[in-house]
N, C-alpha and C positions, 0 to 999 in steps of 0.2 A: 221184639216187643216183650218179651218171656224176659229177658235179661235187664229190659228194664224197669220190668215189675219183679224180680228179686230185688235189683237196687233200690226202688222206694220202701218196698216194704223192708231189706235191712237197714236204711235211716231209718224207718218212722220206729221201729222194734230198740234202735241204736238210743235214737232221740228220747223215746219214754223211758229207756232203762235212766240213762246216765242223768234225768230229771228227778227219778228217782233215789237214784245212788246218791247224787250233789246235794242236794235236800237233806237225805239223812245226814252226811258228813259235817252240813254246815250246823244242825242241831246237836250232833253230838257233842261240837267242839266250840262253840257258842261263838265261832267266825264270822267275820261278814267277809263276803266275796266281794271285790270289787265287777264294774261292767269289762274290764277288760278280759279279766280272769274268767270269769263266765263265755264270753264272746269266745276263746279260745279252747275251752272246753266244748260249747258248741260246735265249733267245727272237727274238733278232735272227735268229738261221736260222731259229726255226719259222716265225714269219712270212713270211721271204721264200722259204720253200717253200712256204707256203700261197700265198701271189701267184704264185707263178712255176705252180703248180699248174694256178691258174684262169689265168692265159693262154692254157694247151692250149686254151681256148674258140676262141681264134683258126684253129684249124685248123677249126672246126665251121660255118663262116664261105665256104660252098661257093662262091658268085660268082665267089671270088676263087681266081688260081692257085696251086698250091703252093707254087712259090717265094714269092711275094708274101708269102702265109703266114709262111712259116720267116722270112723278113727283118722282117716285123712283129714275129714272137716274139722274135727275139734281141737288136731294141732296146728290147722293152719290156723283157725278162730286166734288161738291161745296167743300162737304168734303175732296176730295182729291185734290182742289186746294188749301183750306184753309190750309190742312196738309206743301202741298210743299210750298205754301206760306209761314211759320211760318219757314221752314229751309233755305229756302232759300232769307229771309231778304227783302220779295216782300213790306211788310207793312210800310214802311218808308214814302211812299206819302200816305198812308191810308188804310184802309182793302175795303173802296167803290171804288177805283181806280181797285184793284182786281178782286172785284164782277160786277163791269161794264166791267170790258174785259175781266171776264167770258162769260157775259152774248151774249155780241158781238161777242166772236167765236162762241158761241155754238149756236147760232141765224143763225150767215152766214154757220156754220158745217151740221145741220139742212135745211136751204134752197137749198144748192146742193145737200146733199141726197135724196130730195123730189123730183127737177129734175130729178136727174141720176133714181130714182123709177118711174115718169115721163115715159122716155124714154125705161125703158124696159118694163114699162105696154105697151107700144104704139108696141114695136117688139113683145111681146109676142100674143096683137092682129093681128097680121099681119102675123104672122104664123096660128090663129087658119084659119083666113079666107083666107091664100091659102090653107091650108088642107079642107076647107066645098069646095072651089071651084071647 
């Protein structure tokens, strides 16, 4: 169940970024996309939200220190954006255009997790100290 709520949740994080990303692209360059070009883009994020999903395994992966961790994930990320990139024709403004809005999701993907981890350190204190009380 845990591995399959990493995978929904890396589509639904895959699916708003690259809605966001495609959007920009098509104002910058006053394109229109066609439905199939879109349709194929679609799956090319579900996909590499469902990969990037099941990476979080990597953290579950206790031996190993957290840094270790986090630099495991962000070359496999890389690799599977560089993957979907190369099908789906992202390199056209550049491969640094890519790895910059890698780097910016997984930056702003990373600082809500923190919070939302935040937040339940804070409920899960808040229950130990009405149980001592």
């Amino acid at each position: 169940m845990r591995y399959l709520r990493m995978m929904i949740i890396g589509l639904l994080i895959s699916l708003s970024s690259s809605y966001i990303l495609v959007t920009l692209s098509l104002l910058s360059s006053n394109e229109v996309a066609l439905g199939t070009e879109l349709l194929e883009q679609i799956i090319i994020a579900a996909i590499l939200g469902i990969a990037i999903g099941l990476l979080s395994i990597i953290f579950d992966i206790e031996p190993l220190p957290f840094t270790i961790q986090l630099l495991l994930h962000l070359v496999a990320v890389t690799a599977c954006v560089l993957t979907a990139g190369y099908f789906g024709h992202w390199f056209d403004s550049g491969v640094w255009y890519v790895l910059i809005a890698e780097a910016i999701i997984y930056l702003i993907v990373w600082c809500i997790l923190y919070v939302l981890q935040l937040n339940d350190i804070e409920k899960m204190n808040q229950e130990i100290q009405k149980r001592k009380d």
